[in-house]
GUTORKE-480546 format. One record per atom (N, C-alpha, C, O): x, y, z; residue in three letters; residue number from 1. Coordinates in steps of 0.05 Angstrom, whole numbers. Last residue first. Layout:
VODREN      X      Y      Z  aa   i
VODREN      X      Y      Z ALA NUM
...
//
This chain:
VODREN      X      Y      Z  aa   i
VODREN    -44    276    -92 UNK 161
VODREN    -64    275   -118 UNK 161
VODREN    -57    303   -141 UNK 161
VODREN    -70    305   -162 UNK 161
VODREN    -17    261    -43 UNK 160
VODREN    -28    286    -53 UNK 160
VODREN    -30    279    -74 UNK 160
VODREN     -7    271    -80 UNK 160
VODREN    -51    198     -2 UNK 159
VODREN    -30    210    -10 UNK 159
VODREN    -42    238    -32 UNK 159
VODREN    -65    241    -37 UNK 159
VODREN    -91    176     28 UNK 158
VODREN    -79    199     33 UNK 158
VODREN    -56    218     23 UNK 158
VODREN    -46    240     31 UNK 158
VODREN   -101    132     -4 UNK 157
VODREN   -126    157     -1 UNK 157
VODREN   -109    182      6 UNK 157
VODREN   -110    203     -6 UNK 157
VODREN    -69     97      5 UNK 156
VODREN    -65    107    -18 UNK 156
VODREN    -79    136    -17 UNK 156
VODREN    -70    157    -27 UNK 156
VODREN    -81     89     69 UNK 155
VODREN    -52     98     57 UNK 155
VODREN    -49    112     31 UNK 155
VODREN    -35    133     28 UNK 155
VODREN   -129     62     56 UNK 154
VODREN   -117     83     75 UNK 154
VODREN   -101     99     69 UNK 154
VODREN   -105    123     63 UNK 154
VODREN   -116     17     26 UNK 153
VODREN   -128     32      9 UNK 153
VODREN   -129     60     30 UNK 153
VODREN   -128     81     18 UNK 153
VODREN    -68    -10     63 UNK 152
VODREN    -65     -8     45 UNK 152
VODREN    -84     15     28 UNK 152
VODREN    -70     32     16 UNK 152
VODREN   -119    -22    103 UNK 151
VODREN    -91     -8    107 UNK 151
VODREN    -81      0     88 UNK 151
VODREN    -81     25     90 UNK 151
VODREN   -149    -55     75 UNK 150
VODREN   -166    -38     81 UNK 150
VODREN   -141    -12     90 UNK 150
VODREN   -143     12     84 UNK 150
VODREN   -122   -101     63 UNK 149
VODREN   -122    -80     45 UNK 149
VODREN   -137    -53     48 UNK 149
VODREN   -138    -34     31 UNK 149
VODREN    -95   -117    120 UNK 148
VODREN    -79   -105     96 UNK 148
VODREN    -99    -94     76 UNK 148
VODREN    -92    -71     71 UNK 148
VODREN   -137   -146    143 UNK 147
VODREN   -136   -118    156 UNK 147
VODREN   -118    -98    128 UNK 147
VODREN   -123    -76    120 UNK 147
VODREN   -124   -193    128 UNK 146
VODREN   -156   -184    131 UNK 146
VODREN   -153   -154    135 UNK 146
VODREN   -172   -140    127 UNK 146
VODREN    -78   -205    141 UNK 145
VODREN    -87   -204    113 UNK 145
VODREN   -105   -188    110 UNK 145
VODREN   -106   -171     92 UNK 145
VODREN    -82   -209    204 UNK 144
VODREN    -66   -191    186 UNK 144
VODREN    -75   -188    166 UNK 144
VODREN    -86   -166    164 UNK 144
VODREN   -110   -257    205 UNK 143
VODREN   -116   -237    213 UNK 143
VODREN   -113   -205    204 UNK 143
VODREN   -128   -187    200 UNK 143
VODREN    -74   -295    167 UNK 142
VODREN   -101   -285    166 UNK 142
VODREN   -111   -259    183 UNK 142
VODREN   -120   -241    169 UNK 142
VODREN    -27   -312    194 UNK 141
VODREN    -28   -289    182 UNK 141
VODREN    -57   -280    172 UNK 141
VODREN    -61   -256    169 UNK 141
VODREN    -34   -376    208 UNK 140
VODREN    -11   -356    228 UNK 140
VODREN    -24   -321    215 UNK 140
VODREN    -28   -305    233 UNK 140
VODREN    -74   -402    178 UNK 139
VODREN    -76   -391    204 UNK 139
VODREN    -60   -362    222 UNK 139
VODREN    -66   -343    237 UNK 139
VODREN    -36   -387    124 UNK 138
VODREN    -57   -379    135 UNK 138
VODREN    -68   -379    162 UNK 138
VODREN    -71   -357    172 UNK 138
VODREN      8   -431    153 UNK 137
VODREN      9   -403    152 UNK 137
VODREN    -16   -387    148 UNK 137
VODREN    -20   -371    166 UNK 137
VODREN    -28   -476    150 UNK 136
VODREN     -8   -468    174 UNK 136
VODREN    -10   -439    170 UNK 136
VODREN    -27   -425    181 UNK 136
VODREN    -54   -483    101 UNK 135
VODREN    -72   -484    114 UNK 135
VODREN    -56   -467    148 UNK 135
VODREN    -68   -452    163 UNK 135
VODREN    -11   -438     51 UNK 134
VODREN    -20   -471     54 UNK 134
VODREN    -30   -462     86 UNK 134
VODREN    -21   -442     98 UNK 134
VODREN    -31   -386      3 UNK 133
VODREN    -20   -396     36 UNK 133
VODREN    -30   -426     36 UNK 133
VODREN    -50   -436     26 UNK 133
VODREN    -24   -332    -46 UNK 132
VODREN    -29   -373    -43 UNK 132
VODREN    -10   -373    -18 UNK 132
VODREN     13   -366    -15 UNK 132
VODREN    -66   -274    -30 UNK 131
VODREN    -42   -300    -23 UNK 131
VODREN    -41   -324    -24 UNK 131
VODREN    -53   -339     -9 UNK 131
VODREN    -89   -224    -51 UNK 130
VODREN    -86   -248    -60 UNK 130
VODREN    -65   -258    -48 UNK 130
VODREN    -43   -251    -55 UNK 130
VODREN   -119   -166    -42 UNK 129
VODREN    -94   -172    -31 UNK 129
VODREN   -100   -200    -37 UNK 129
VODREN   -122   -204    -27 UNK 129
VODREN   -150    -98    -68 UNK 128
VODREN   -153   -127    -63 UNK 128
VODREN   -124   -145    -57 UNK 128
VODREN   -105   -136    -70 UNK 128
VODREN   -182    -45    -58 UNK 127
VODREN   -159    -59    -55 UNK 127
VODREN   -170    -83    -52 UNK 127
VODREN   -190    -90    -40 UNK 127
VODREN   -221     17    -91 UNK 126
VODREN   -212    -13    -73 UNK 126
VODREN   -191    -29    -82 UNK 126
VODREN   -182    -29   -105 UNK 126
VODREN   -231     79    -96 UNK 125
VODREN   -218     59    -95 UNK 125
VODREN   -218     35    -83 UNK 125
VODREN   -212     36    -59 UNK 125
VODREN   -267    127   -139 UNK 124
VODREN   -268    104   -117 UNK 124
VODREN   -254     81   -119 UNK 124
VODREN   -259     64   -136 UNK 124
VODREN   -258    196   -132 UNK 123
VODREN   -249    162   -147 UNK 123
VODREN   -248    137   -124 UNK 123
VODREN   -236    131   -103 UNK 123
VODREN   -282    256   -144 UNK 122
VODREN   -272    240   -135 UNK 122
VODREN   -269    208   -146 UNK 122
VODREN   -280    200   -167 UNK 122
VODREN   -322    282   -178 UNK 121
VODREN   -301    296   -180 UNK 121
VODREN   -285    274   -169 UNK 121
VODREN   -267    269   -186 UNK 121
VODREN   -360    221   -191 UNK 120
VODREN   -363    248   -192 UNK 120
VODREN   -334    257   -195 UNK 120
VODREN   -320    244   -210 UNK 120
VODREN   -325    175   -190 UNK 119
VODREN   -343    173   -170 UNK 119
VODREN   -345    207   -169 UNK 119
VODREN   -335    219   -150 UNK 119
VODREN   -285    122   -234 UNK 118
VODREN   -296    156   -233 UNK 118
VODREN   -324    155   -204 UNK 118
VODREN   -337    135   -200 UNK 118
VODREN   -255     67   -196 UNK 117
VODREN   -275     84   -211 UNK 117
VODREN   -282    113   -215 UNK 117
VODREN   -285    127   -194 UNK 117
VODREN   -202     18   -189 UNK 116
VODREN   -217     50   -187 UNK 116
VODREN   -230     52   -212 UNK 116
VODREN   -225     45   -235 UNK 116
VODREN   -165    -24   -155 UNK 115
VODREN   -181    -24   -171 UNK 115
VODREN   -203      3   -166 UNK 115
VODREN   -216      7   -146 UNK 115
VODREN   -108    -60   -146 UNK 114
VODREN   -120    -20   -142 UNK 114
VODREN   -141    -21   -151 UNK 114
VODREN   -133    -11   -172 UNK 114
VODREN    -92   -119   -116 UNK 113
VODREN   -106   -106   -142 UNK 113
VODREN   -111    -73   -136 UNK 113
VODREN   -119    -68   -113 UNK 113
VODREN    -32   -161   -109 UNK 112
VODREN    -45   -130    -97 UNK 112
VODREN    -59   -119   -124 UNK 112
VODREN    -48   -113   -145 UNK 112
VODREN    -10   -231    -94 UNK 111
VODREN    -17   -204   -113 UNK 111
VODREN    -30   -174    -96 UNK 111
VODREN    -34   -172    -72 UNK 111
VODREN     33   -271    -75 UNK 110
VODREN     14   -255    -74 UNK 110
VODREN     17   -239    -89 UNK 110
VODREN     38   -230    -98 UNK 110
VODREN     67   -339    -63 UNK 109
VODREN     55   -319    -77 UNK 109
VODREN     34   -305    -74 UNK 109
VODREN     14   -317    -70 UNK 109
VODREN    120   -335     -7 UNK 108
VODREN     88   -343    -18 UNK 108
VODREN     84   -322    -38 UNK 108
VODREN     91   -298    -38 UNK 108
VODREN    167   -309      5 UNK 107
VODREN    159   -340      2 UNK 107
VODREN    135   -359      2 UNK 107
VODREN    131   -383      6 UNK 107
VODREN    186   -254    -36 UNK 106
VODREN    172   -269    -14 UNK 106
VODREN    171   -297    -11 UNK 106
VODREN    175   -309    -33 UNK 106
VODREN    187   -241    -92 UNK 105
VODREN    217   -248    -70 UNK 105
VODREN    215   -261    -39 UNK 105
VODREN    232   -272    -24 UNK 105
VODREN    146   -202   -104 UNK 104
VODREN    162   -214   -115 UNK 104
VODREN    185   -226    -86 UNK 104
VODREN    194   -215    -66 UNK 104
VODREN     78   -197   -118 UNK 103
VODREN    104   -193    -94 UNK 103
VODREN    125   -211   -116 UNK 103
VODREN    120   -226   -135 UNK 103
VODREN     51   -151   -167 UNK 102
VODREN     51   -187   -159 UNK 102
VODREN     74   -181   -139 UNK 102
VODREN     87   -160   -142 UNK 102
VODREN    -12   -110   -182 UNK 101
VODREN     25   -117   -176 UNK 101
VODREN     26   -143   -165 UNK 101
VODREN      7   -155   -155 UNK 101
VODREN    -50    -71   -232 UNK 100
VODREN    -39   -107   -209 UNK 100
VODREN    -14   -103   -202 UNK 100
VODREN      4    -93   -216 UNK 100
VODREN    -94    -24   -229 UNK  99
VODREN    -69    -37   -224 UNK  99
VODREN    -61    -58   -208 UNK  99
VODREN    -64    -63   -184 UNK  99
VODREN   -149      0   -256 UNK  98
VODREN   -136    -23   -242 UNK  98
VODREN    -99    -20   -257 UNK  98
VODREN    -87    -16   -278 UNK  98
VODREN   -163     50   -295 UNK  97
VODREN   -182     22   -278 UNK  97
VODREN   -177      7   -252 UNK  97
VODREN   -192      1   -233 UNK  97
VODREN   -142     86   -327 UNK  96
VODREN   -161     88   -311 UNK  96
VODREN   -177     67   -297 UNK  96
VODREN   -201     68   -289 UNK  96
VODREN   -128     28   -368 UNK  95
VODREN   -116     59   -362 UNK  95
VODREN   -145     59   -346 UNK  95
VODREN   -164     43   -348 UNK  95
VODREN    -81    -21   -324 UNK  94
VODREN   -117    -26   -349 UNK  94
VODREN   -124     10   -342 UNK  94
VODREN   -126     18   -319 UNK  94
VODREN    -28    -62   -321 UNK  93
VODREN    -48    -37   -316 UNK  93
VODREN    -70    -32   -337 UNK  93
VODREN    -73    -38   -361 UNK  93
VODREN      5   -114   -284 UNK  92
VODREN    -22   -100   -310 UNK  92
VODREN    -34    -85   -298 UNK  92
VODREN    -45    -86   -276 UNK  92
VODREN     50   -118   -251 UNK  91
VODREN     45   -141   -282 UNK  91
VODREN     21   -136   -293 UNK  91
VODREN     14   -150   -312 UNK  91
VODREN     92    -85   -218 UNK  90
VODREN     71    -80   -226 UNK  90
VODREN     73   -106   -251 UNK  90
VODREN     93   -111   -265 UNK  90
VODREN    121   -118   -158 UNK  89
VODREN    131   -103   -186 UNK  89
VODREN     92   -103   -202 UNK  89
VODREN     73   -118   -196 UNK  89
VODREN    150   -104    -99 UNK  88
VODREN    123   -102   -112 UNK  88
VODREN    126    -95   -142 UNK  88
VODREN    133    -73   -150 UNK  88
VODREN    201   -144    -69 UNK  87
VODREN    184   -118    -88 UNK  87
VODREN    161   -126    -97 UNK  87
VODREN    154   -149   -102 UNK  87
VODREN    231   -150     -9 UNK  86
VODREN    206   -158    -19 UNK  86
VODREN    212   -138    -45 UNK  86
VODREN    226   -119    -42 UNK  86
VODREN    296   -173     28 UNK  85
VODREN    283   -153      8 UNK  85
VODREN    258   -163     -5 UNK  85
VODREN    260   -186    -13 UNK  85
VODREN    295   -212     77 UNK  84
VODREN    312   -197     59 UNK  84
VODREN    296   -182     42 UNK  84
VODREN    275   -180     54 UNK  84
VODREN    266   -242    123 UNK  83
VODREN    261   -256     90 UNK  83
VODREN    284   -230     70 UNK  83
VODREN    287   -236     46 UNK  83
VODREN    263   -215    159 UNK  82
VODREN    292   -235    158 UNK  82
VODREN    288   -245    130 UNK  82
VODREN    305   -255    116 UNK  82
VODREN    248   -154    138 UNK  81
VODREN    261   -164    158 UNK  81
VODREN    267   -192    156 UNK  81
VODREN    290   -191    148 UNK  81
VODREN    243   -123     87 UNK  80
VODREN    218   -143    100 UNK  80
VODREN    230   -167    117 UNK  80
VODREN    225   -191    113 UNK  80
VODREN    251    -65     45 UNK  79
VODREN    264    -85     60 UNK  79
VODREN    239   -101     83 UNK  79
VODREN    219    -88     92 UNK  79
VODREN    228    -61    -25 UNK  78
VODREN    228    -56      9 UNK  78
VODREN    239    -71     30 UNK  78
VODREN    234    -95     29 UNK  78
VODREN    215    -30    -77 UNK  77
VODREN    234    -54    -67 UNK  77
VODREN    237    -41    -39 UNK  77
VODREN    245    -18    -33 UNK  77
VODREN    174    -25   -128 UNK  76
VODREN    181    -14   -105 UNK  76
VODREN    194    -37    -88 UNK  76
VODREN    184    -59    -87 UNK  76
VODREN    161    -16   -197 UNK  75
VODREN    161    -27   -182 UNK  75
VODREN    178    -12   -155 UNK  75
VODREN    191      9   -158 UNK  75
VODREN    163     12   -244 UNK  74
VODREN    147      0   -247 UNK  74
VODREN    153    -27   -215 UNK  74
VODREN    147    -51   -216 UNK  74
VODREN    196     63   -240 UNK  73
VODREN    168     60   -254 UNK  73
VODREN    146     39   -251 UNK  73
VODREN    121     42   -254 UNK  73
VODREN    217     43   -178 UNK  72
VODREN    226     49   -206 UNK  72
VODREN    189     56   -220 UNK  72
VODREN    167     54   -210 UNK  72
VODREN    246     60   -107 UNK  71
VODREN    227     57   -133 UNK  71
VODREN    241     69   -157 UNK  71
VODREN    259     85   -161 UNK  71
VODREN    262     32    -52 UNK  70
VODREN    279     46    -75 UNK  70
VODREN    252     44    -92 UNK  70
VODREN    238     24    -89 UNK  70
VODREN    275     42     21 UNK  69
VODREN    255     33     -1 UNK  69
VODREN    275     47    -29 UNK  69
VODREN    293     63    -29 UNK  69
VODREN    292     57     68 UNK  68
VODREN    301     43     49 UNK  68
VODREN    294     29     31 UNK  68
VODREN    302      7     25 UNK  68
VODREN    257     92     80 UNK  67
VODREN    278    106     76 UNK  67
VODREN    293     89     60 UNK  67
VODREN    307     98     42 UNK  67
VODREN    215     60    110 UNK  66
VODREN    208     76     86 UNK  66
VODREN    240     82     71 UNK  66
VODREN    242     74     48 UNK  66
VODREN    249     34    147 UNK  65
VODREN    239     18    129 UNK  65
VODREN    231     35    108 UNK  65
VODREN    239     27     86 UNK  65
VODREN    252     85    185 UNK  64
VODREN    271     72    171 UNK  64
VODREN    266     52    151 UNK  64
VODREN    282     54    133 UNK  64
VODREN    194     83    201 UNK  63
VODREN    213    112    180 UNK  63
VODREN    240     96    169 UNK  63
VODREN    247     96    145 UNK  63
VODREN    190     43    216 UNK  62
VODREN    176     47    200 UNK  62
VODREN    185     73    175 UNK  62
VODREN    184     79    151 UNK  62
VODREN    218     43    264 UNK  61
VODREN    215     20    255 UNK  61
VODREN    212     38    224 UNK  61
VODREN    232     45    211 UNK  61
VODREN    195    100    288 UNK  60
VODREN    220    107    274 UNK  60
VODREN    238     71    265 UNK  60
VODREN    263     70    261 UNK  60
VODREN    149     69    306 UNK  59
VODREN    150     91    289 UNK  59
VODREN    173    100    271 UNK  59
VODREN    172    106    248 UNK  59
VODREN    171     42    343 UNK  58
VODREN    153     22    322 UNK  58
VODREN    159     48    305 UNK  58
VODREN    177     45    288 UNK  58
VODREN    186     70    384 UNK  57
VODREN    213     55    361 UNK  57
VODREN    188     43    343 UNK  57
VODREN    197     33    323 UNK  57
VODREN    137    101    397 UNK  56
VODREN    156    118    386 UNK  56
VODREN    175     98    377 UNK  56
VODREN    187    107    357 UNK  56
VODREN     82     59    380 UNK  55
VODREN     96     79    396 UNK  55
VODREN    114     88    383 UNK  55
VODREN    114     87    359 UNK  55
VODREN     20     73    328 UNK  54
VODREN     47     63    347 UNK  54
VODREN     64     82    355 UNK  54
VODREN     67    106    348 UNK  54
VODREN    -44     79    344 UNK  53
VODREN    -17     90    340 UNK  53
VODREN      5     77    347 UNK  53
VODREN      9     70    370 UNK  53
VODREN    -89     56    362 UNK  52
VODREN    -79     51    331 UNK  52
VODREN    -42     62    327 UNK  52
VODREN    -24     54    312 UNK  52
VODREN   -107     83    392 UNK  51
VODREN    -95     58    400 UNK  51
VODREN    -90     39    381 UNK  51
VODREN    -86     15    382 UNK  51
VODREN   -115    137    370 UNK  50
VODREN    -93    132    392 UNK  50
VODREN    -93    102    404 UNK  50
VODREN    -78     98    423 UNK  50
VODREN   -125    132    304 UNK  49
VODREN   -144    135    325 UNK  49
VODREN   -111    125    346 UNK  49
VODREN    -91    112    338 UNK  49
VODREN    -93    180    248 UNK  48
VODREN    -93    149    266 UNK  48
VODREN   -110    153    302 UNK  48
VODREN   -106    171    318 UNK  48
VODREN    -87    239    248 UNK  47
VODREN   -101    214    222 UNK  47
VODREN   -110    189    246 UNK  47
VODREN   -131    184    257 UNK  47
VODREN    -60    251    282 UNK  46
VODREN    -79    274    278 UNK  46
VODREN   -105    254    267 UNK  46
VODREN   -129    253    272 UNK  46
VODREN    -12    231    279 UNK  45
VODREN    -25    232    302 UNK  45
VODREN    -55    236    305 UNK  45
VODREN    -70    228    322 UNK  45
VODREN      8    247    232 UNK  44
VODREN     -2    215    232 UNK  44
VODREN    -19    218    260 UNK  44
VODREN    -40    206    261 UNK  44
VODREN     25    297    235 UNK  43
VODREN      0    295    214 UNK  43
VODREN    -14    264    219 UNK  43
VODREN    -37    257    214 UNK  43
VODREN     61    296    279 UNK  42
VODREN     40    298    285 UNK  42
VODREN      9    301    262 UNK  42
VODREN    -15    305    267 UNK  42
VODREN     94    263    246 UNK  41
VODREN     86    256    277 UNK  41
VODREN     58    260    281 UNK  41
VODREN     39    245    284 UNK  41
VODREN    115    298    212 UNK  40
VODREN    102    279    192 UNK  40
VODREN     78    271    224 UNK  40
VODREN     53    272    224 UNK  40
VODREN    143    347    212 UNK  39
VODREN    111    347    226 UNK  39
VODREN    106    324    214 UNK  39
VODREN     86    327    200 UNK  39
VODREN    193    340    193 UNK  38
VODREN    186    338    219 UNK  38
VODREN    160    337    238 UNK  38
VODREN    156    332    261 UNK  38
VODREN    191    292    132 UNK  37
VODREN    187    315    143 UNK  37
VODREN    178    318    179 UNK  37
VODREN    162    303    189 UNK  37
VODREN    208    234    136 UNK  36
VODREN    229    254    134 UNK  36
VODREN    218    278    137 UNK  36
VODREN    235    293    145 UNK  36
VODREN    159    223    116 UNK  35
VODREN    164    214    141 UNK  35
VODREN    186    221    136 UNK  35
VODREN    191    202    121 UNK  35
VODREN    152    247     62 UNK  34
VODREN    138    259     76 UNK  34
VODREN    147    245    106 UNK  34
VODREN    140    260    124 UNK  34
VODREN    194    230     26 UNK  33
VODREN    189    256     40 UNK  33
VODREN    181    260     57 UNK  33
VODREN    192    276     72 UNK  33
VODREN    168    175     22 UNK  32
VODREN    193    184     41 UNK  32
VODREN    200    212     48 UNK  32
VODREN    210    218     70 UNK  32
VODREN    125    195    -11 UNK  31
VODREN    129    182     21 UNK  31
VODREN    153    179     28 UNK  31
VODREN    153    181     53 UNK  31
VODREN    150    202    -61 UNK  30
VODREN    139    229    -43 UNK  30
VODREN    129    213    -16 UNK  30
VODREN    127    229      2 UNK  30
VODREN    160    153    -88 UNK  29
VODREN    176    160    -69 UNK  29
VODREN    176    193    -50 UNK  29
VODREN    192    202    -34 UNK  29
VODREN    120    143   -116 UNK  28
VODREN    107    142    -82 UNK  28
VODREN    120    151    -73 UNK  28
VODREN    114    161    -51 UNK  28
VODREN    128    148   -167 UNK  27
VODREN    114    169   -157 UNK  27
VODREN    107    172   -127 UNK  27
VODREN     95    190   -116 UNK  27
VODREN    141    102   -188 UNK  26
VODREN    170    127   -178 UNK  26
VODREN    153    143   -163 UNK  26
VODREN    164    154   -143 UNK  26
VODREN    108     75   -205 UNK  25
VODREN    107     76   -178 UNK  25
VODREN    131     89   -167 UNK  25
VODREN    139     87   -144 UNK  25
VODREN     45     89   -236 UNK  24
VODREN     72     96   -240 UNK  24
VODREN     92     95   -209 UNK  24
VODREN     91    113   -192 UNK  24
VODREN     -2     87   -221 UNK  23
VODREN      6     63   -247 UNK  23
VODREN     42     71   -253 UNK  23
VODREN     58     61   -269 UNK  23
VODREN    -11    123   -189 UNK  22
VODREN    -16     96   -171 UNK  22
VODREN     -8     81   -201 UNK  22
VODREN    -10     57   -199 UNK  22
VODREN    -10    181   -221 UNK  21
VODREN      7    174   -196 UNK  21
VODREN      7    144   -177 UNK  21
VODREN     20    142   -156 UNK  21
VODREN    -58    157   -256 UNK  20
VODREN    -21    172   -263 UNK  20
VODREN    -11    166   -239 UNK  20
VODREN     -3    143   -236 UNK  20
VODREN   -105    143   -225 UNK  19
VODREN    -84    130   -245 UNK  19
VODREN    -56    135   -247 UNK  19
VODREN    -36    122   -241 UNK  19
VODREN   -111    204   -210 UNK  18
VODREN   -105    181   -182 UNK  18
VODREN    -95    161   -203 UNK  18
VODREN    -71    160   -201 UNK  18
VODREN   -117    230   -253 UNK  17
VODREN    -91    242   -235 UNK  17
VODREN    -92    216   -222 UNK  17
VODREN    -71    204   -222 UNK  17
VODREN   -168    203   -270 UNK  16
VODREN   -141    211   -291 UNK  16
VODREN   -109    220   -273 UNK  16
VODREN    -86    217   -281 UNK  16
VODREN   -198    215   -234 UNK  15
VODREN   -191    190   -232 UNK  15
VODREN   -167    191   -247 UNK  15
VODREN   -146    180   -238 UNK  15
VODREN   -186    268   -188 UNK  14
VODREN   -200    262   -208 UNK  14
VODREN   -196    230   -214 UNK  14
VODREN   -188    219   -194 UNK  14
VODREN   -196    267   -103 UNK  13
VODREN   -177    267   -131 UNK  13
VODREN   -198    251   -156 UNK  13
VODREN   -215    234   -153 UNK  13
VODREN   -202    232    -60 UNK  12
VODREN   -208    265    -70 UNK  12
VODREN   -192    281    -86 UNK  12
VODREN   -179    301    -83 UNK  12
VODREN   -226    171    -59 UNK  11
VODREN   -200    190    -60 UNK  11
VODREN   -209    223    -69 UNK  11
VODREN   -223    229    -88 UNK  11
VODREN   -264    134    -19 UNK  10
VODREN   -261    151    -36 UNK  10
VODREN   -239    173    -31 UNK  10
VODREN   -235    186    -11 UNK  10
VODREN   -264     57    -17 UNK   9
VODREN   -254     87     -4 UNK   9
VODREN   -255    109    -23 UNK   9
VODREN   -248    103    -46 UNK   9
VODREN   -297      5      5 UNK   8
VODREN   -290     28    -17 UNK   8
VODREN   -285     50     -3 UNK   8
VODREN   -297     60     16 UNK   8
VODREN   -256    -37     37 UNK   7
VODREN   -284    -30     35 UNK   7
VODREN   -282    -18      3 UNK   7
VODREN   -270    -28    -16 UNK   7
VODREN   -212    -95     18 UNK   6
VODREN   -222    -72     28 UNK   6
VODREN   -245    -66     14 UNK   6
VODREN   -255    -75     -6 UNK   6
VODREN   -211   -156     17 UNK   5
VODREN   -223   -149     -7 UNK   5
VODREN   -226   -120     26 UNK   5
VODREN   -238   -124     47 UNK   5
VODREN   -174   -216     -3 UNK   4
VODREN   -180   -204     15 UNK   4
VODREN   -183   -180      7 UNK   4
VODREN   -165   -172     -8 UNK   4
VODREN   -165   -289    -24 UNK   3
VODREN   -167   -268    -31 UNK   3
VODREN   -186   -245    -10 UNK   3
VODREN   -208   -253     -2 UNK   3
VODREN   -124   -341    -33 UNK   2
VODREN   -145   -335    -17 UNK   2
VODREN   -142   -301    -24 UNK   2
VODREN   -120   -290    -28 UNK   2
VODREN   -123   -388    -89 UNK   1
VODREN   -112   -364    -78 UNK   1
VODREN   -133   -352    -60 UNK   1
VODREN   -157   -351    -67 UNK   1
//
């Protein structure tokens, strides 16, 4: 399994709150709120360097994909264009430490590690992203991969704690 490893990010949040809300994954569905709120535009504007930003259908790409997301406690089901529906279902949580989730439904196997530490008042998070790829497709998606968890631990940082 080739494995792809973000920096460390620090969340500004206790570690006991950043667990609870990242081991329970009903809890993300406050992202669809938030790209359903009308200033979401310009809070992402504000975040994302301007040649990072996507344009305006990539954007409302993305709001719609949020929108059709469904979460349960223990997993998040997303739509992932011609392959049909992806989820992320959680398969181990270790309290205050780590959360694994395995893809489900895709046509390669991958994992997603959370893995956090107490770091004073704040919590240090890293991501880790696992894909069994045969030598073709790795070529085709590596680049990408490389970039997902550092994206991924982005995303988590910003959510409200």
């Amino acid at each position: 399994m080739d494995k792809y490893e973000s920096s460390v990010h620090l969340v500004p949040a206790s570690i006991d709150r950043v667990f609870a809300k990242l081991s329970d994954l009903s809890n993300m569905q406050s992202v669809q709120e938030r790209v359903s709120d009308p200033n979401f535009e310009e809070e992402l504007r504000a975040r994302v360097p301007a040649d990072k930003m996507p344009d305006a259908e990539k954007l409302k790409q993305i709001r719609d994909s949020i929108q059709q997301m469904t979460f349960t406690p223990d997993s998040v089901t997303m739509p992932a264009g011609p392959l049909g529906t992806v989820t992320l279902q959680v398969v181990e949580r270790e309290n205050e430490r780590l959360v694994k989730l395995a893809v489900v439904g895709a046509p390669v196997q991958a994992n997603v590690w959370i893995q956090m530490l107490p770091s004073g008042a704040a919590t240090a998070l890293k991501v880790t992203v696992g894909a069994e790829l045969n030598f073709f497709i790795r070529k085709m998606v590596e680049s990408k991969l490389k970039q997902a968890p550092d994206g991924i631990a982005q995303v988590l940082c910003a959510l409200p704690y």
